[in-house]
ROKOLTI-900073 format. One line per field, with one value per residue: residue number from 1; residue in three letters; chain; z, x, y of N, C-alpha, C in turn. Coordinates in steps of 0.05 Angstrom, whole numbers. Each point is the difference from the previous one (the first is absolute). Layout:
// residues N
n <- c(NUM:...)
res <- c(ala:...)
chain <- c(A:...)
nw <- c(Z:...)
nu <- c(X:...)
nv <- c(Y:...)
caw <- c(Z:...)
cau <- c(X:...)
cav <- c(Y:...)
cw <- c(Z:...)
cu <- c(X:...)
cv <- c(Y:...)
END
This chain:
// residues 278
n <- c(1:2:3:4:5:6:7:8:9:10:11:12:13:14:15:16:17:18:19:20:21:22:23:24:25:26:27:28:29:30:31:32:33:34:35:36:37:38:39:40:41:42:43:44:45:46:47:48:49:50:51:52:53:54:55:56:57:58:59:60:61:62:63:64:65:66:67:68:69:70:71:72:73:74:75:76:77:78:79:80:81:82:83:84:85:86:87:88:89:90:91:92:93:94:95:96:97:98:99:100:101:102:103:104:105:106:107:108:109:110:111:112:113:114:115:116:117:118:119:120:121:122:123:124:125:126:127:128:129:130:131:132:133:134:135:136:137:138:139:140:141:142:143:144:145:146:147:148:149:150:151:152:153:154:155:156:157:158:159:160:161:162:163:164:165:166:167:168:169:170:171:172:173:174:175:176:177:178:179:180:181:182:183:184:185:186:187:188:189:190:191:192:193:194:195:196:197:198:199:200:201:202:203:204:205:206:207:208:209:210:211:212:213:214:215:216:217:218:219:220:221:222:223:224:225:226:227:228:229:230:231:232:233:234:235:236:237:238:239:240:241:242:243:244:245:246:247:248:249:250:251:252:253:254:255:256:257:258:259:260:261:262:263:264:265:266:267:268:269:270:271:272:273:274:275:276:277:278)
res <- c(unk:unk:unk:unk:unk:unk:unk:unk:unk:unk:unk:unk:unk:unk:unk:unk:unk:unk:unk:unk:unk:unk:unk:unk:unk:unk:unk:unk:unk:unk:unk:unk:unk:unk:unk:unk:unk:unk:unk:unk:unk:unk:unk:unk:unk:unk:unk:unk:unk:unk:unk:unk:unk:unk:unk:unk:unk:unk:unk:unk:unk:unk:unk:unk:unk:unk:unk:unk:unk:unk:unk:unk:unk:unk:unk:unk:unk:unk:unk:unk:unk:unk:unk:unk:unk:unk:unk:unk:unk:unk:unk:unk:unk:unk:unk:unk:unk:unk:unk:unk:unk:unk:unk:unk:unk:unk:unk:unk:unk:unk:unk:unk:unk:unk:unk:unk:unk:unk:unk:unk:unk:unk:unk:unk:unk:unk:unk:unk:unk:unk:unk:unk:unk:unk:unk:unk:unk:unk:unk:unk:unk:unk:unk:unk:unk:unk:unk:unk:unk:unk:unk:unk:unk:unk:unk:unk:unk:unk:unk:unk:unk:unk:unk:unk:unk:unk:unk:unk:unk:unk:unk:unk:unk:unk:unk:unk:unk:unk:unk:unk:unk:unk:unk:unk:unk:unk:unk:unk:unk:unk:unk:unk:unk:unk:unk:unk:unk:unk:unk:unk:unk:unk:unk:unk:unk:unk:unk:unk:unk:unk:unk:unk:unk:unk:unk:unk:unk:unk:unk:unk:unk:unk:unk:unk:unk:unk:unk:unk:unk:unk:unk:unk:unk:unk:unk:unk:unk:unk:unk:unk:unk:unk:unk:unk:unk:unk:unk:unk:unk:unk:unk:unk:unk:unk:unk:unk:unk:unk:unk:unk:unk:unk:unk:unk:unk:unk:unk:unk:unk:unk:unk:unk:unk:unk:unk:unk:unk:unk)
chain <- c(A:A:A:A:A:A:A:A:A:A:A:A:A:A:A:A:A:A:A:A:A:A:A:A:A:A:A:A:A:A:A:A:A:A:A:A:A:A:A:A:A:A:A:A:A:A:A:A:A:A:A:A:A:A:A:A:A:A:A:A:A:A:A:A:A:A:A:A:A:A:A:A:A:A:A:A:A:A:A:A:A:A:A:A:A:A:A:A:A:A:A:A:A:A:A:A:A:A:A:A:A:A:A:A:A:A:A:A:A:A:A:A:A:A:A:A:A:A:A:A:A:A:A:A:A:A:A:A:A:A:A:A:A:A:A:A:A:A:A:A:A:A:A:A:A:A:A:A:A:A:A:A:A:A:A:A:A:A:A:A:A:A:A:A:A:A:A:A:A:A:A:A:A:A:A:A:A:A:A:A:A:A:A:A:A:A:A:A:A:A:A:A:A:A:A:A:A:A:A:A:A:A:A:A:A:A:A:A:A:A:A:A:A:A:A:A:A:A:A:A:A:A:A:A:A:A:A:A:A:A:A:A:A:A:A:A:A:A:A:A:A:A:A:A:A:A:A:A:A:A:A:A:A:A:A:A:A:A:A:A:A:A:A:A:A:A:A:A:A:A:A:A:A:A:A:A:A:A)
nw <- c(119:8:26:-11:-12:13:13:-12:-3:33:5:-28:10:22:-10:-10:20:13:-10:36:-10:-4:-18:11:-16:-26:18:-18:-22:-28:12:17:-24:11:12:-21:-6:-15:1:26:15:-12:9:24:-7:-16:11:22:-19:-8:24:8:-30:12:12:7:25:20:24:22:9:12:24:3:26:-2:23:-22:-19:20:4:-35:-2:-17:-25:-1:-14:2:25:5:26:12:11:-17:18:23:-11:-24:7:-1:-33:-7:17:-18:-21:3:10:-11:-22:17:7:-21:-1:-7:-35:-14:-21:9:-25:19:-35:-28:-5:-16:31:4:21:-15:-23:19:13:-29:-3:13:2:-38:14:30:-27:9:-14:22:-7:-2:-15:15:-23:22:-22:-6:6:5:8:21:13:-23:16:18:-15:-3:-10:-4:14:12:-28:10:-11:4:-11:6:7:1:23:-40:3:12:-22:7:-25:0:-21:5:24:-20:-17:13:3:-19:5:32:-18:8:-33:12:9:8:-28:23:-17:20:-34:22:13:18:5:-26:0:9:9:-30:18:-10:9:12:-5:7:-17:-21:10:-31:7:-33:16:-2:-1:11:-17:-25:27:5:-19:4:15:-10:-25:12:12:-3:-27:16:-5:24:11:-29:-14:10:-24:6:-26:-6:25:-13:-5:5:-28:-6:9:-7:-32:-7:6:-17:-7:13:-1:-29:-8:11:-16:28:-24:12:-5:-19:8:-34:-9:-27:-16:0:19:16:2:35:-13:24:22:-12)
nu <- c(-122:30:-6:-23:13:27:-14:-12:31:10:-20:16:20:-19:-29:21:16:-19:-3:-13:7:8:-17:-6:26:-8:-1:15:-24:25:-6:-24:-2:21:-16:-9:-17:12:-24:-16:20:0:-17:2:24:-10:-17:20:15:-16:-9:31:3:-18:25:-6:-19:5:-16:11:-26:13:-7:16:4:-10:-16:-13:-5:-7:0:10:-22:-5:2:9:-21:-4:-10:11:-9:8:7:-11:-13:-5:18:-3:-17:0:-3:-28:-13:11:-7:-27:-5:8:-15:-25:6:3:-13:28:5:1:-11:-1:-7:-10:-6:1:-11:-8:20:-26:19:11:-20:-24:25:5:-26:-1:21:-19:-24:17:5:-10:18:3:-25:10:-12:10:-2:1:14:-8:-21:2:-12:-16:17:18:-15:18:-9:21:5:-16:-7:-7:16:3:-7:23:-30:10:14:-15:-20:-4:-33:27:6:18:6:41:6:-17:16:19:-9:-3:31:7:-21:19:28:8:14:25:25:-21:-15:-2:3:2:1:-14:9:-15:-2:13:-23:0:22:-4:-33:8:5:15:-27:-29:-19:1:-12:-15:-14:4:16:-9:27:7:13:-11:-15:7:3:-23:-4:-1:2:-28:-5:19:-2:-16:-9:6:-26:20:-6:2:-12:-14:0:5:-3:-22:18:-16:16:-13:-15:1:8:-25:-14:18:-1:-27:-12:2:-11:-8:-16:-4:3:-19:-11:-14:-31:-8:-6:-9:8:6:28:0:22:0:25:13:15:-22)
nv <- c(619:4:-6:8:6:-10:1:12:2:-1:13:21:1:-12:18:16:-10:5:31:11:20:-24:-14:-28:5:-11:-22:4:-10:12:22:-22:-2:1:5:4:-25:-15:-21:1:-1:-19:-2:-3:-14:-17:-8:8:-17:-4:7:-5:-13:-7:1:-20:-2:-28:12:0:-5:22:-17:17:-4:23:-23:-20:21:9:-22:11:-15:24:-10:23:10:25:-7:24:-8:-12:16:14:15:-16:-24:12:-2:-27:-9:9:-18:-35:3:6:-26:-19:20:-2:-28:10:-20:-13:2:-22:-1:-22:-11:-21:3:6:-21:26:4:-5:-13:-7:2:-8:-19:6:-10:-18:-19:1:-5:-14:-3:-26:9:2:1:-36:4:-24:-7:-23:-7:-18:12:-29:13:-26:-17:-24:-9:6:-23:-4:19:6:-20:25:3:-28:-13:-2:12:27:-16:-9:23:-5:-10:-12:-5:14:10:-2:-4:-26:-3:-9:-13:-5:-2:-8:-8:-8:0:-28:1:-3:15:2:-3:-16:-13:-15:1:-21:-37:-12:-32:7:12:-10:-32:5:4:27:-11:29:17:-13:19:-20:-15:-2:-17:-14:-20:1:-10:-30:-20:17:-5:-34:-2:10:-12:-32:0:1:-25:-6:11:-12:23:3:-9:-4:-9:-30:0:-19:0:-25:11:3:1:-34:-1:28:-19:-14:15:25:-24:-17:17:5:-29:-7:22:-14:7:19:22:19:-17:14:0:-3:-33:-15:12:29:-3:6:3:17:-3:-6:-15:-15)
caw <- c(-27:-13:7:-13:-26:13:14:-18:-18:3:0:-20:-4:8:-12:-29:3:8:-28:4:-28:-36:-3:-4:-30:-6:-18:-33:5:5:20:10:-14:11:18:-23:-11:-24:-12:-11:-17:-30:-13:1:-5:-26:2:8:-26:-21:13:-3:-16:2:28:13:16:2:23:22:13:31:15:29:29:9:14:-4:-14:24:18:-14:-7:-32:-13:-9:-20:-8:19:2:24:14:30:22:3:22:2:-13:24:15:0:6:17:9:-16:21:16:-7:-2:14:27:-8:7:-15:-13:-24:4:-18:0:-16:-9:-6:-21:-8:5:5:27:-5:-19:19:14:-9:9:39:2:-13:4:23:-13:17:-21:15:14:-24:-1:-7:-11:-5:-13:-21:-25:-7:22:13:-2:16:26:15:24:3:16:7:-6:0:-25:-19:-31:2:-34:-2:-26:-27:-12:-10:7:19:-8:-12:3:12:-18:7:26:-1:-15:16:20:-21:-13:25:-4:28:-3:2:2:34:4:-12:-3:9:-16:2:27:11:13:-8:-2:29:18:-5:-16:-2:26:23:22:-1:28:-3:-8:-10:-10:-12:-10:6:11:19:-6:-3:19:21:-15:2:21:3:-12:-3:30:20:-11:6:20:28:-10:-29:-6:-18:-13:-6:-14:-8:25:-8:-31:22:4:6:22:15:1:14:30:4:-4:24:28:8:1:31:-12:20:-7:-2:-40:1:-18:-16:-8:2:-2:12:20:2:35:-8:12:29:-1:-4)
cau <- c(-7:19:-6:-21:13:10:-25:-15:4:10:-25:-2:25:-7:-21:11:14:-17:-21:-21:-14:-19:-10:24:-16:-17:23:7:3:17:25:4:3:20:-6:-21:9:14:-27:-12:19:0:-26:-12:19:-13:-31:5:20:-15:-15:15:-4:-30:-1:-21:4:-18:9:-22:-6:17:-14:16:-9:13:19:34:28:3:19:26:-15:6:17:-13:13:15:22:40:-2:-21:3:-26:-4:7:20:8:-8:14:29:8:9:28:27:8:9:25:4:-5:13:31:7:22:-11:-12:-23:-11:-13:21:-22:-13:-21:-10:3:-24:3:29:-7:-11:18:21:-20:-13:22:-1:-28:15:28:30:13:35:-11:-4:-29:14:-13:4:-24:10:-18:-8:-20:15:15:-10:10:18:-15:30:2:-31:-14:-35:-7:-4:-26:-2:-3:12:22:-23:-7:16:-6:12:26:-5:30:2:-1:-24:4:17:-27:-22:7:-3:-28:-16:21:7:28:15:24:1:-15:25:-9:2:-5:8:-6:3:24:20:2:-5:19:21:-12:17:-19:3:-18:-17:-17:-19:10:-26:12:-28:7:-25:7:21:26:-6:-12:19:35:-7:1:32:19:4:-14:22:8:-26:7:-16:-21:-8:-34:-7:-30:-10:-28:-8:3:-21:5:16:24:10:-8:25:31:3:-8:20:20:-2:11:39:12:-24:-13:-23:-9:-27:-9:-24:-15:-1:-18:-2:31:27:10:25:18:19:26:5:35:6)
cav <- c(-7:-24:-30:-13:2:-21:-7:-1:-10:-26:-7:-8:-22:-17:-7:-13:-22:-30:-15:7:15:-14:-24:-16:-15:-28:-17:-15:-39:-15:12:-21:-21:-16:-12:-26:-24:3:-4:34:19:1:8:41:17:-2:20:33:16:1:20:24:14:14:25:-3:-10:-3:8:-11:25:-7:8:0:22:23:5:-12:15:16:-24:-18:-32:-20:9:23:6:21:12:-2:-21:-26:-3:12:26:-4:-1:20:26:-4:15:30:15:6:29:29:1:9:24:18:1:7:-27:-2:-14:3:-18:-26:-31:-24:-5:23:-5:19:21:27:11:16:25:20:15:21:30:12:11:23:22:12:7:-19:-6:-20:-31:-8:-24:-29:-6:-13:-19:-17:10:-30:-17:-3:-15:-32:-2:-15:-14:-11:34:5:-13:23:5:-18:5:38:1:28:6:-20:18:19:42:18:-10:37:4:29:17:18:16:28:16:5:16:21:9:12:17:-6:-19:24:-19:-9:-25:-21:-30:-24:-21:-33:-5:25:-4:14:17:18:4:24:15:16:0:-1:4:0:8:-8:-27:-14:-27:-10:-24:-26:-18:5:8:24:19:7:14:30:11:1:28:31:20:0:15:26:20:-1:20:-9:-23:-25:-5:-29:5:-28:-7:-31:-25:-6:-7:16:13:-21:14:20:-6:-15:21:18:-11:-5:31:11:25:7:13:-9:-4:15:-8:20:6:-24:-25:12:22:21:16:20:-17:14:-6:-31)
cw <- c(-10:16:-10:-26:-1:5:-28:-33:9:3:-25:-22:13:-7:-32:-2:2:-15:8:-5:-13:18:3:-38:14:-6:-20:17:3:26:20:-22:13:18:-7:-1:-27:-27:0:2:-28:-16:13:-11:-34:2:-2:-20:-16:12:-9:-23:-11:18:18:27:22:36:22:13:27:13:26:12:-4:28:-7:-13:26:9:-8:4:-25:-17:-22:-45:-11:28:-3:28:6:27:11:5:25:3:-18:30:27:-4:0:31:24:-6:9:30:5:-8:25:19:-13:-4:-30:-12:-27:3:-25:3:-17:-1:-11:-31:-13:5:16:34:-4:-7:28:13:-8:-9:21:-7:-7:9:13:-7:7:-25:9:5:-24:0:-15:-15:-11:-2:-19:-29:-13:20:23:4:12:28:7:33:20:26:11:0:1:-19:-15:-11:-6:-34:-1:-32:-30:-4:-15:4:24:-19:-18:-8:5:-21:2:21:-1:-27:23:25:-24:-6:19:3:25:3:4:14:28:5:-18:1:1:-4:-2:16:33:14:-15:-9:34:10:-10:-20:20:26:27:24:-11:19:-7:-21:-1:-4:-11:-15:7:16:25:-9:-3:17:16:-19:-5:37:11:-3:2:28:9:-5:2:26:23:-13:-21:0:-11:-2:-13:-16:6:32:-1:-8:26:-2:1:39:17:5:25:33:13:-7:18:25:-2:6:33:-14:8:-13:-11:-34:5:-38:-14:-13:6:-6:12:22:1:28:-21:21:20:3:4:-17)
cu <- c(17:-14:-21:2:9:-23:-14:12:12:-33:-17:17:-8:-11:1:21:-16:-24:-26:-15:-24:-6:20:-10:2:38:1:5:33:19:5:3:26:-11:-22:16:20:-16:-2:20:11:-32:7:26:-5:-16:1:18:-17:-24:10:3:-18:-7:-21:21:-14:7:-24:-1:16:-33:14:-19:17:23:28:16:-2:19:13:-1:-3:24:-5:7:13:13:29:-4:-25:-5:-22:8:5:30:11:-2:34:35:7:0:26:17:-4:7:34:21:-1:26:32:14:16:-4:-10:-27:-6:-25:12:-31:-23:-12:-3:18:-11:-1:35:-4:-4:15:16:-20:8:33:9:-15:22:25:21:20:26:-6:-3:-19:11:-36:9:-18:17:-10:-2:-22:13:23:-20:0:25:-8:28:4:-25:-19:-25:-4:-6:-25:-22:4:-1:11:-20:-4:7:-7:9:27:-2:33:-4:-11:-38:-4:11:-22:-20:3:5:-22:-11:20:15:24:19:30:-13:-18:28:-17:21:-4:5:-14:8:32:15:8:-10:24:23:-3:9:-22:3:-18:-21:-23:-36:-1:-18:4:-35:16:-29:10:18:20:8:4:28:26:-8:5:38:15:-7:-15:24:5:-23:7:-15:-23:-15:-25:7:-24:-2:-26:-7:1:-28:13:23:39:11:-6:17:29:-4:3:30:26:-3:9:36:15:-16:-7:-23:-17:-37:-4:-16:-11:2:-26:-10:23:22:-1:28:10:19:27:2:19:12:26)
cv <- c(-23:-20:-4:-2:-28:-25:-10:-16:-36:-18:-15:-28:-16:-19:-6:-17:-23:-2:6:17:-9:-18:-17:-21:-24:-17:-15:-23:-5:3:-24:-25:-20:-18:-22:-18:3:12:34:19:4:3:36:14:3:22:25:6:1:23:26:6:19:23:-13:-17:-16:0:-17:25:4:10:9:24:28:-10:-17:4:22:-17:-8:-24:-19:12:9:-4:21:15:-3:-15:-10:6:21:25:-1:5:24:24:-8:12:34:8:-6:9:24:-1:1:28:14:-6:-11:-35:-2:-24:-6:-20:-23:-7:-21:-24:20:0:14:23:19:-2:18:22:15:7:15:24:16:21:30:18:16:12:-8:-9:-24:-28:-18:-25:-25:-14:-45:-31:-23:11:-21:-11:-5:-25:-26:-1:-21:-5:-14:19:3:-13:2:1:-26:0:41:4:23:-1:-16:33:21:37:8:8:36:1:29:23:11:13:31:17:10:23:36:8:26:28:-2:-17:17:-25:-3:-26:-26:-23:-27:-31:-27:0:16:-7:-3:35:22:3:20:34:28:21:13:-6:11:13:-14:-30:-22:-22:-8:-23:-24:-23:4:8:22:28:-4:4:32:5:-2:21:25:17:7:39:19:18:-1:28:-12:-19:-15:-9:-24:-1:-30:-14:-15:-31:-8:1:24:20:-26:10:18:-7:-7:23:16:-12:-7:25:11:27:0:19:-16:-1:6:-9:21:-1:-36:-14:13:8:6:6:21:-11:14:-5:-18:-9)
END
């Protein structure tokens, strides 16, 4: 009874993390307004204050595929993640994997929009009553960074950082992780860039290790600092392994480290290995 119990509610956190439940709504003209000319961003930002006095609003219709919020493909309006049901499936079952086979450790993501792949892993954690384990929740909660093309030059004309609907502070992360009753001293948040805030983040060992930086730079100051600190067994998971500067880091961190471990597809944009003894 307890494992379908288990079963049945990480089943449910899934599907209300990502929003597949409902309908996907209609997007408010203004939520892309940044991205308009000067011109119509000052006509729709007019428009819609004066809508809003009226309670009214004015939305495009989303026409998306069941399978592409299945594929964590667009970007979502009221989902806590972006990343799909695939990959959500993916992290429960490296965290049990991990439980099951005793592997030592806490668990990150480094890049977390909304929150809603962290939220799941401090579910999974709770369904199993794993209380010792701590969920590293790290982000700029500013979007993402200019590229340094100097250092990286995969990232030059890389417009990550123009997009503000990636840009979530913490305080709506940590609202959100409260809504699910899933804030507690074990979820820690990791507030900046990554390469100042990784190399001295309070960190022994890791048995699971997300990386959703979009870019190179990003991916490889996440792999830098912290594969080293992953446990033989543990999972490093690559959601953005589509988006060439981040599948460049990953390719180029595997071959300078000779990391033979097989990557395995997850879905359309993510994969993942489980570390061996490299």
């Amino acid at each position: 009874m307890k494992n379908i119990a288990i079963s049945l509610y990480l089943d449910l956190m899934k599907k209300t993390l990502s929003f597949t439940l409902w309908p996907e709504p209609g997007i408010p003209l203004e939520t892309f307004n940044y991205k308009r000319s000067a011109t119509k961003r000052y006509f729709i930002h007019n428009f819609t204050k004066i809508l809003r006095r009226f309670k009214l609003q004015i939305v495009e219709i989303a026409n998306y595929k069941e399978k592409d919020r299945e594929e964590g493909i667009i970007w979502p309006m009221y989902a806590e993640t972006m990343i799909g049901l695939k990959r959500l499936d993916n992290i429960q079952y490296c965290i049990e994997e991990v439980l099951r086979n005793k592997i030592e450790g806490d668990l990150i993501e480094t890049g977390v929009w909304r929150g809603g792949a962290c939220i799941f892993m401090k579910a999974v954690l709770s369904a199993y009553e794993e209380n010792e384990r701590t969920v590293f929740v790290a982000d700029s909660f500013e979007g993402l960074p200019k590229p340094d093309a100097t250092n990286f030059p995969a990232d030059k004309g890389d417009s990550h950082h123009t997009e503000k609907f990636l840009a979530v502070s913490q305080e709506n992360v940590e609202e959100n992780f409260r809504r699910y009753n899933l804030l507690d001293s074990k979820v820690v948040f990791l507030k900046g860039w990554f390469k100042d805030t990784l190399p001295q983040a309070p960190i022994t060992k890791l048995s699971i290790l997300r990386l959703d930086g979009d870019m190179y730079g990003s991916t490889m100051d996440a792999l830098t600092h912290l594969y080293p600190k992953l446990s033989n067994g543990g999972f490093c998971i690559i959601d953005d392994y589509v988006l060439p500067g981040c599948k460049k880091a990953t390719d180029d961190y595997r071959a300078k480290e000779n990391i033979d471990a097989p990557l395995l597809r997850i879905d359309n944009s993510g994969v993942y290995w489980q570390k061996g003894n490299n």
